[in-house]
C-alpha positions in Angstrom: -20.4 53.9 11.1 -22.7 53.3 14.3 -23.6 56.3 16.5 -23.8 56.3 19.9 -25.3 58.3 22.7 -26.1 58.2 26.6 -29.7 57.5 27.0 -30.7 58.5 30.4 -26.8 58.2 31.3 -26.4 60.3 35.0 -22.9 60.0 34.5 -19.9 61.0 32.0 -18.4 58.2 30.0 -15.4 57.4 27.6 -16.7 55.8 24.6 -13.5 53.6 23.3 -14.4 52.3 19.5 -12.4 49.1 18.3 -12.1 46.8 15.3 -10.5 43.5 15.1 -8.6 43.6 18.2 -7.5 47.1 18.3 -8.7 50.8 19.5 -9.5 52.7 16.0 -10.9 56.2 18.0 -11.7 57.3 21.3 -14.2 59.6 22.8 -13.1 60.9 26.3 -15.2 62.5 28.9 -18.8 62.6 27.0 -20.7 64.3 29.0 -24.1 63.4 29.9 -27.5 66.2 30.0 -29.7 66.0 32.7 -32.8 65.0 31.2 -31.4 64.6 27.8 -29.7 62.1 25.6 -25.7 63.7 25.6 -23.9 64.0 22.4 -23.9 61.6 19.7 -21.1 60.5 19.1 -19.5 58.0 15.6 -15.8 57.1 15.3 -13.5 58.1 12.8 -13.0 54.7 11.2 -15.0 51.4 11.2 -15.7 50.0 14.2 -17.1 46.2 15.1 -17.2 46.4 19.1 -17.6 49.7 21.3 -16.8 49.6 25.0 -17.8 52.1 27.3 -16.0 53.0 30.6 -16.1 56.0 33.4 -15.2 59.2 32.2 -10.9 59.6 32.2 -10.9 55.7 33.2 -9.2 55.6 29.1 -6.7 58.5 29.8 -6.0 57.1 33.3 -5.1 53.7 32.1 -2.5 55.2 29.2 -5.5 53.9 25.9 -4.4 55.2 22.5 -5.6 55.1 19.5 -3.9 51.6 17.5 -3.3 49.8 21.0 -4.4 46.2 21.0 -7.2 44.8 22.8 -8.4 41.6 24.3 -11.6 40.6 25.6 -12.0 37.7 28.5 -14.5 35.8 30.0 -14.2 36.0 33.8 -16.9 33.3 35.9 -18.5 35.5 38.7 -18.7 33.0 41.3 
């Protein structure tokens, strides 16, 4: 179980855990310290990718806990 925190974030971010294709815990709105390091957070199950996102971006775009996932390669042109 990695942790995770927000070194020298300025901003609040949604950490979104996944394993094998899927969203296995969620962290919304983590909320980064001005000159500090923000919570630590670890997810409730195992977890072999993380993404993080802006703050409510999860909550805005309907994420849940057991909803699939796929990653792409885009070419930045």
């Amino acid at each position: 179980f990695y942790a995770f925190w927000m070194k020298g974030m300025r901003f609040s971010i949604d950490i979104v855990f996944l394993r094998d294709g899927r969203i296995v815990d969620l962290h919304p709105q983590v909320p980064f310290e001005a000159g500090g390091n923000g919570p630590t957070v670890r997810p409730r199950e195992l977890a072999d990718a993380v993404l993080e996102v802006p703050a409510g971006y999860a909550a805005a775009n309907g994420w849940q806990r057991g909803d699939r996932v796929r990653f792409e390669r885009t070419n930045r042109d």
